[in-house]
C-alpha positions in Angstrom: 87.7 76.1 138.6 88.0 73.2 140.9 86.1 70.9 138.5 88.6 71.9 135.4 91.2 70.8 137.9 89.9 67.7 138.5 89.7 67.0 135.4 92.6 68.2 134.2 90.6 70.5 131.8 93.1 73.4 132.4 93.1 75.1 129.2 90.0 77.0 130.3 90.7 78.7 133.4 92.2 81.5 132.2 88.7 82.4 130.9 86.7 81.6 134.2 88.9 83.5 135.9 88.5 86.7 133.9 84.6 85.9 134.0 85.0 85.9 137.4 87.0 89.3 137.6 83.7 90.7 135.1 81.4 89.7 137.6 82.7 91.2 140.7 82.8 94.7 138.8 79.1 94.0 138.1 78.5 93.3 141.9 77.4 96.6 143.2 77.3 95.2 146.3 80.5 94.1 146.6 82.3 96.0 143.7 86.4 95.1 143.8 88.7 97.0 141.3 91.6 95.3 143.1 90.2 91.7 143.1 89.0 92.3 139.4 92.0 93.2 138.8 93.9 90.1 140.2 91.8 87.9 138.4 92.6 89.2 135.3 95.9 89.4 136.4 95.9 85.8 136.6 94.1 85.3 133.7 96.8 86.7 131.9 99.1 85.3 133.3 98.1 81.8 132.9 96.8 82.0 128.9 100.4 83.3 128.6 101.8 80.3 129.7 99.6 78.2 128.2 100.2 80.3 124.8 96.2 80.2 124.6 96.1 83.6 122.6 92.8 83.7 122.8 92.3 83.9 125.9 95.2 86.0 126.8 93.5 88.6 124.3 90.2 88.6 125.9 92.0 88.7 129.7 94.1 91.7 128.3 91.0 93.7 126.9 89.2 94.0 130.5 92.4 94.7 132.2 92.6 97.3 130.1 89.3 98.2 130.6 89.4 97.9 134.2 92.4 100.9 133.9 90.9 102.8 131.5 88.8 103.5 134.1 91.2 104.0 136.8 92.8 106.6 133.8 95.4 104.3 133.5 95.7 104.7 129.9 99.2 104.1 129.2 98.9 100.9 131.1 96.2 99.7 129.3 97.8 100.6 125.8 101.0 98.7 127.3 99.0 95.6 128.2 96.6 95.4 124.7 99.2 96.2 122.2 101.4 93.2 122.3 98.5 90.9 122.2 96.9 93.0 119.2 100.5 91.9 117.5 100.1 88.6 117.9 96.6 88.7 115.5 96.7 88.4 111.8 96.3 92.3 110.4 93.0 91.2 108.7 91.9 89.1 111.0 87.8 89.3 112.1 86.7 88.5 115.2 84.9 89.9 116.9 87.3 89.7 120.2 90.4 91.3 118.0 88.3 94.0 116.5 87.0 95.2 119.7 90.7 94.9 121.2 91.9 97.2 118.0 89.1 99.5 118.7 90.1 100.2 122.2 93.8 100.1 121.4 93.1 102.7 118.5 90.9 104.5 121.4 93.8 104.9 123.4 96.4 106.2 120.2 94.1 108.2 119.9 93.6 109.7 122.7 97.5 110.6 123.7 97.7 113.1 121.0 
């Protein structure tokens, strides 16, 4: 992240940071929920500001992940469904299928 700085090549840290959250659930050494989670936190946060929709969808799909697993499905359904919004109904990538999927998941599973 310090080399996007540096060259002022902001636009992408949004998306290194939620890498970065991925990888430290994948560390079974060093497994962090709570840092995960504050990367993606910030991931968010960040494509939000930068209105990088893209990014903000794919930071907002493993934070709601991330709670899924905690059961923190309301959350989750809270966090995806604006961003799903955003999206073009027919829209198909892969990214906003997957995040339709899970948001339809999680419908689904309050009844």
């Amino acid at each position: 992240m310090g080399r996007c700085e540096a060259k002022q090549e902001q636009w992408y840290v949004p998306e290194l940071l939620r890498i970065k959250g991925e990888l430290m659930l994948k560390d079974t050494q060093h497994r962090s929920a709570s840092s995960a989670e504050k990367c993606f936190s910030e991931a968010l946060r960040l494509a939000k500001h930068q209105g990088a929709l893209f990014w903000e969808l794919r930071s907002a799909v493993s934070l709601a992940r991330l709670w899924i697993g905690q059961d923190r499905k309301s959350d989750a359904s809270q966090i995806l469904a604006p961003v799903c919004g955003a999206f073009a109904k027919g829209l198909q990538i892969a990214d906003v299928r997957e995040a339709r999927a899970l948001l339809g998941e999680l419908a689904g599973g309050k009844g």
